[in-house]
C-alpha positions in Angstrom: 70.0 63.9 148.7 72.1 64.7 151.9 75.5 62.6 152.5 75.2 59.6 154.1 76.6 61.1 158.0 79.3 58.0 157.7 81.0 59.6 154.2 83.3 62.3 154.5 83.1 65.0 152.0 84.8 64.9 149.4 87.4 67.8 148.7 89.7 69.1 146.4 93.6 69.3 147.3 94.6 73.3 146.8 98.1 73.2 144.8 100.7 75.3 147.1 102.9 77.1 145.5 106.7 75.6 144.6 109.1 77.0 147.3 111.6 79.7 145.6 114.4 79.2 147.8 116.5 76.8 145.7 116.8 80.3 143.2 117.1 82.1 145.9 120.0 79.9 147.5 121.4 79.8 143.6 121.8 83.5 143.3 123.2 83.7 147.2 126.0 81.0 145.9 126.5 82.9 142.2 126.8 86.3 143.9 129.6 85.2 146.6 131.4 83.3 144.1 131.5 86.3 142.5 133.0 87.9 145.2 135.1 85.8 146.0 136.7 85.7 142.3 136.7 89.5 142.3 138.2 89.4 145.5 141.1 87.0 144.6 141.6 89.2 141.1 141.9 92.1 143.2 144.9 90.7 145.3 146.7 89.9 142.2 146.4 93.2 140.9 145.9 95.7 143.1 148.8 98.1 142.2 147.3 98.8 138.7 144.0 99.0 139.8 144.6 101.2 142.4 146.4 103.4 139.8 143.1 103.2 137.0 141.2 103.6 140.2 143.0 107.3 140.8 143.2 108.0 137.7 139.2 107.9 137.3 138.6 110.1 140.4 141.2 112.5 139.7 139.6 112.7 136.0 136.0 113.0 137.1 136.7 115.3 140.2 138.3 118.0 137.8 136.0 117.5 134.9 138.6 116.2 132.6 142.2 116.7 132.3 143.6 120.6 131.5 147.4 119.2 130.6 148.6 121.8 133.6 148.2 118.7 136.4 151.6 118.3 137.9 153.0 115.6 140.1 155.5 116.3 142.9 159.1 115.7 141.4 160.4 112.9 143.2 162.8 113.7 146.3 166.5 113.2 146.0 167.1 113.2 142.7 168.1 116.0 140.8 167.9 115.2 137.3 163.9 114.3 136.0 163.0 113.0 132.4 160.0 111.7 131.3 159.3 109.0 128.2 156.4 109.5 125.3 155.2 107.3 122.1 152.1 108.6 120.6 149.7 107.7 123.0 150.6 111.0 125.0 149.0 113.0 122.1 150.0 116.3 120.9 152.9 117.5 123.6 153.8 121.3 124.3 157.4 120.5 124.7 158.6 124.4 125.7 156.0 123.8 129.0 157.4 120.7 129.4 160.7 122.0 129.6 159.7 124.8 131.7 158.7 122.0 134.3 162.8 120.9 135.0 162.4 117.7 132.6 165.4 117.3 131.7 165.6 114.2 129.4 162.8 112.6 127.7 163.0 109.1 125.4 161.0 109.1 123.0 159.5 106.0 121.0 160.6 105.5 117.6 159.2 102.1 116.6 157.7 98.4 117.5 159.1 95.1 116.2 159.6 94.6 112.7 157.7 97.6 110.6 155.7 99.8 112.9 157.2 103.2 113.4 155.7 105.8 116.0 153.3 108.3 114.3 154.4 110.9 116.0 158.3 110.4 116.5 159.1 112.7 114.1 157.2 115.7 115.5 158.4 114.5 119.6 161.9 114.3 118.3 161.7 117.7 116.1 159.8 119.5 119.0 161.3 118.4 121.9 165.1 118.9 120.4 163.9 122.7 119.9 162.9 123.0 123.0 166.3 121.9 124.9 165.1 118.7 125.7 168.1 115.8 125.8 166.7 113.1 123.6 167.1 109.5 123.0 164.8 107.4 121.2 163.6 103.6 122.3 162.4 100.7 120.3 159.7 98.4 121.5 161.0 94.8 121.2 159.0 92.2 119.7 160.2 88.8 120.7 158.6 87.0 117.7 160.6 89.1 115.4 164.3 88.6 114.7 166.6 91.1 116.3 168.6 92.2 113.0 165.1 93.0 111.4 164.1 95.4 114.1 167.8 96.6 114.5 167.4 98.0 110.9 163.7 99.4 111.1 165.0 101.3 114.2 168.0 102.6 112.6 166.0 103.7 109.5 163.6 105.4 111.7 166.4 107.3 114.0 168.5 110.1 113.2 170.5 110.2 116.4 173.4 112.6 116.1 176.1 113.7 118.2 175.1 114.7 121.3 171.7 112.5 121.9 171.0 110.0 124.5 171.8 106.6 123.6 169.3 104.4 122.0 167.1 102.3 124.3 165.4 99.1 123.8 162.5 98.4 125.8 162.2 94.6 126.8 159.2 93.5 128.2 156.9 91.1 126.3 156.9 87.4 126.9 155.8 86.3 123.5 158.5 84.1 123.1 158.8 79.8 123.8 162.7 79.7 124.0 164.3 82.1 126.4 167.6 81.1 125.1 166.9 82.5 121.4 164.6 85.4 122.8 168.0 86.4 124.4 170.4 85.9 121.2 167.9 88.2 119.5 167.8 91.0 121.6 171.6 90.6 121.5 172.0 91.1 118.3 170.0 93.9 118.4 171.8 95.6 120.7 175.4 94.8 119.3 173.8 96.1 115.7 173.2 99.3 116.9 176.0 99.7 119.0 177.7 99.6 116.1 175.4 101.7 113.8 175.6 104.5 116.1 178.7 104.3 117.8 177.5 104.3 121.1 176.3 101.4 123.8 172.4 101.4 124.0 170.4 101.4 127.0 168.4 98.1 128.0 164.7 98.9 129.4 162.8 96.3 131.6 161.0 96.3 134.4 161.8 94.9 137.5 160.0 90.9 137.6 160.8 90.8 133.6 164.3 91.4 134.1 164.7 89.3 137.4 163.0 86.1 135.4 164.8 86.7 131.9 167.2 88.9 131.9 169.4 89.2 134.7 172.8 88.2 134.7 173.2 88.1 130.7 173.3 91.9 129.5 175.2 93.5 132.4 177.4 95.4 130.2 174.7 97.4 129.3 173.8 100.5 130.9 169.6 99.4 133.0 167.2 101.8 132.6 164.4 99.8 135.3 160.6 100.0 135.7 160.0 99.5 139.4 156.6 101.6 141.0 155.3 101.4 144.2 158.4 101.3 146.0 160.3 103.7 147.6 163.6 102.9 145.6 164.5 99.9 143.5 165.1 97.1 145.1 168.1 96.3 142.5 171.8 97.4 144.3 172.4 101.0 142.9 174.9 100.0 141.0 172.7 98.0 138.4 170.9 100.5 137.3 171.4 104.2 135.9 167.8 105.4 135.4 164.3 104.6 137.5 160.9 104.5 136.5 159.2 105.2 139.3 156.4 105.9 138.2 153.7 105.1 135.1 150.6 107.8 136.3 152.6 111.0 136.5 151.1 114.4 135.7 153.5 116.7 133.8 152.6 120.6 132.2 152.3 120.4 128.9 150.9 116.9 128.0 147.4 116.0 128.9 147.0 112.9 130.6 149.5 110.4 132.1 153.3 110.2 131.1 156.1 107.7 132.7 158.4 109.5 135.6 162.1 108.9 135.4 164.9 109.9 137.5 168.7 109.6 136.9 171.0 108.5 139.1 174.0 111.0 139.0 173.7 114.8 138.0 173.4 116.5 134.6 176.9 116.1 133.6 176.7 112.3 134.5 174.0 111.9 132.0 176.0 114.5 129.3 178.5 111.9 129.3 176.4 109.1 128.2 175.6 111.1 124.9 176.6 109.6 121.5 180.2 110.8 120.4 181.1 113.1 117.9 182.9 111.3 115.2 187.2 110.8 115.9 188.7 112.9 113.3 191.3 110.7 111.5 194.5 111.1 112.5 196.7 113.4 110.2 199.2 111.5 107.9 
């Protein structure tokens, strides 16, 4: 029977779909927050991404490294070194050499019982090759200083006519500034002692401004500082720059550190340990 002309037909409500911009607004939010947190990440560390950044092109636009790259020796400096542990691989010291390096440290050992795989071998080689050698040690600041003193001096056979040991003092580890610094103290006087010759203290530049500064200035500072032109420390504070951590050297495939010493080749002669006084005749 037809509807009554007074009764509307009935009808069924058609469901409309849920509206997708709250996800899409989500994502909008997710992705510049993201952005904003990479941004703020890059700002804090931009040096040493630049540097991995560079380091990635530089690989991928030669097809991997050769070991014959070479960086630019730095200007106004006449005497170059270098410093290696065993992350540098197997090293052709004669081509190193052969590239004006004059001085290379090499690492020895790390806190309380690790020893450098490859010391032996950088030290052996390099010697041959008329490389001036010292050797550092990598200080742990949750290890006692006379502990490491002894691993070091078990590990190094520095003779007459090496650089001077260096230790290399840059972890934070530590709670208690004041026994961090009577450790690496002792370590120091220890082997000033054992050798017969004042060691070198490493740092770089905000590690030793924080910690450091003021309470080892008898000791000779070798200083990390990149990105500058020169050190912002008076010249007279330090003896040997770091200037760079991304340097490209003949004879070692990949990266290596870039040191300069301030003063000529007979300068740093003078630094090397002693030969032993002969007594005195009686």
């Amino acid at each position: 029977m037809p509807p009554s002309p007074t009764t509307a037909p009935a009808t069924s409500a058609i469901p409309r779909p849920a509206p997708r911009w709250p996800w899409r607004r989500g994502l909008l939010a997710a992705l510049l927050l993201g952005l904003l947190v990479g941004f703020s990440y890059y700002l804090r560390h931009q040096v040493q991404m630049n540097r991995y950044a560079r380091r990635a092109w530089a690989t991928f636009t030669k097809g991997g490294l050769t070991g014959h790259e070479k960086t630019p020796l730095l200007a106004g400096y006449s005497v170059h070194g270098i410093d290696v542990s065993a992350y540098q691989g197997r090293i052709d010291w004669p081509e190193v050499a052969r590239n004006r390096v004059r001085f290379a440290f090499i690492k020895a050992s790390e806190g309380a019982t690790l020893r450098d795989p490859r010391f032996a071998r950088n030290w052996r080689e390099a010697r041959a090759a008329g490389v001036l050698c010292g050797a550092y040690h990598y200080f742990q600041p949750n290890r006692d200083g006379q502990t490491q003193a002894d691993l070091f001096a078990r590990t190094v056979p520095l003779a007459p006519g090496d650089l001077p040991p260096v230790l290399d003092v840059e972890a934070a580890n530590f709670h208690d500034v004041a026994i961090f610094r009577r450790e690496v103290a002792r370590w120091l006087r220890l082997i000033e002692a054992h050798y017969g010759v004042r060691p070198i203290l490493y740092s770089n530049h905000s590690f030793y401004q924080r910690h450091l500064a003021g309470h080892f200035d008898n000791y000779p500072l070798w200083l990390a500082h990149y990105e500058v032109e020169r050190p912002t420390l008076p010249r007279s504070k330090w003896i040997i720059w770091q200037h760079s951590d991304e340097a490209y050297v003949p004879g070692i495939r990949g990266v290596v550190d870039f040191n300069v010493f301030q003063g000529n080749f007979e300068d740093l002669q003078a630094l090397r340990v002693p030969k032993p006084v002969a007594p005195a005749y009686r």
